[in-house]
N, C-alpha and C positions, 0 to 999 in steps of 0.2 A: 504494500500500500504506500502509495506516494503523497505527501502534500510537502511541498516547500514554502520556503522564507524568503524573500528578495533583503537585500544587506540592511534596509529600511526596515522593514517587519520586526526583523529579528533584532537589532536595536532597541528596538520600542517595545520587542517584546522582552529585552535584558534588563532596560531599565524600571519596566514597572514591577519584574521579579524582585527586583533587588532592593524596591522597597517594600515589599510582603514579605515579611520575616516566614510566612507558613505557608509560601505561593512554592509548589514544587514542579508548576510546567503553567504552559499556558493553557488553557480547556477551551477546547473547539467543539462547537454543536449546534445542531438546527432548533428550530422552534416552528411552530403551525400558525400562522398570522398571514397576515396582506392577502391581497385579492389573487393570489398566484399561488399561495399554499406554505411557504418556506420561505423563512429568516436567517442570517446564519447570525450565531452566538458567539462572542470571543469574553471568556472570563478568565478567574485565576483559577488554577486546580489545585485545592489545600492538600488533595491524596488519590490516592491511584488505588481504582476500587478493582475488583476483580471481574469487573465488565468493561472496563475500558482499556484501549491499548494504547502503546507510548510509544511515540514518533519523534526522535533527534533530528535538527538539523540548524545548522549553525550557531548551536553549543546552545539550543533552545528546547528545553524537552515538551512537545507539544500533546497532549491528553485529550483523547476519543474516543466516545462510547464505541465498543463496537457495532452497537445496533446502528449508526450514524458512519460509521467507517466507508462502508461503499459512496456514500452521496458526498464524500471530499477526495476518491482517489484521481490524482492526478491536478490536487487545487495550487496553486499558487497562490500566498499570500503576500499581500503588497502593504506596507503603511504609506497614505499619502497626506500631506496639507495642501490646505486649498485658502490663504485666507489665513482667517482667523479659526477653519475648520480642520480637522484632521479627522481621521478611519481608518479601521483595515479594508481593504481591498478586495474583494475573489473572484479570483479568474479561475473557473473552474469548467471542465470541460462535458460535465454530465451535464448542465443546467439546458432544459430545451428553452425555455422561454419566462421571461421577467416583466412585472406587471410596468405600470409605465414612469414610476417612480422611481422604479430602479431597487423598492424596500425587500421586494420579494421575491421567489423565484420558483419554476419546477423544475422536476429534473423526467 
């Protein structure tokens, strides 16, 4: 299972580790909202349950249910500013179509 970090991501996702004394990965996961069906989630993961699997990459340990596992294989993660806005990013290649906001997606 693939998902990556662009040098951006993984930054931003080193520095808000490092201010959570009890953050042990970043935690990645969908949610059921917007008119398209799918949100994606980026939180901290305080622990690594024995349904989720743990993904390295650029000395960032990223944390996934596995029930969610399929619907990020192959995602890039990007952090951008925009502004006075910033996000992550996903460039993911299962996604067929996104409502027109952009908030949500299917795959």
């Amino acid at each position: 299972m693939t998902i990556r970090l662009t040098a951006s991501a993984a930054a931003r996702a080193r520095r808000y580790l490092n201010h959570h004394v009890h953050g042990v990965g970043l935690r990645l996961a969908v949610k059921k909202t917007g008119c398209s069906g799918l949100a994606y989630v980026v939180d901290l993961a305080d622990e690594v349950t024995a349904e989720d699997e743990v993904i390295e990459d650029r000395d960032v340990r990223i944390v996934v249910s596995r029930a969610h596992l399929p619907l990020f294989h192959g995602t890039e993660v990007d952090f951008v500013r925009d502004g006075l806005n910033e996000t992550f990013v996903f460039r993911n290649p299962n996604v067929k179509g996104e409502c027109g906001c952009g908030e949500s997606f299917t795959v």
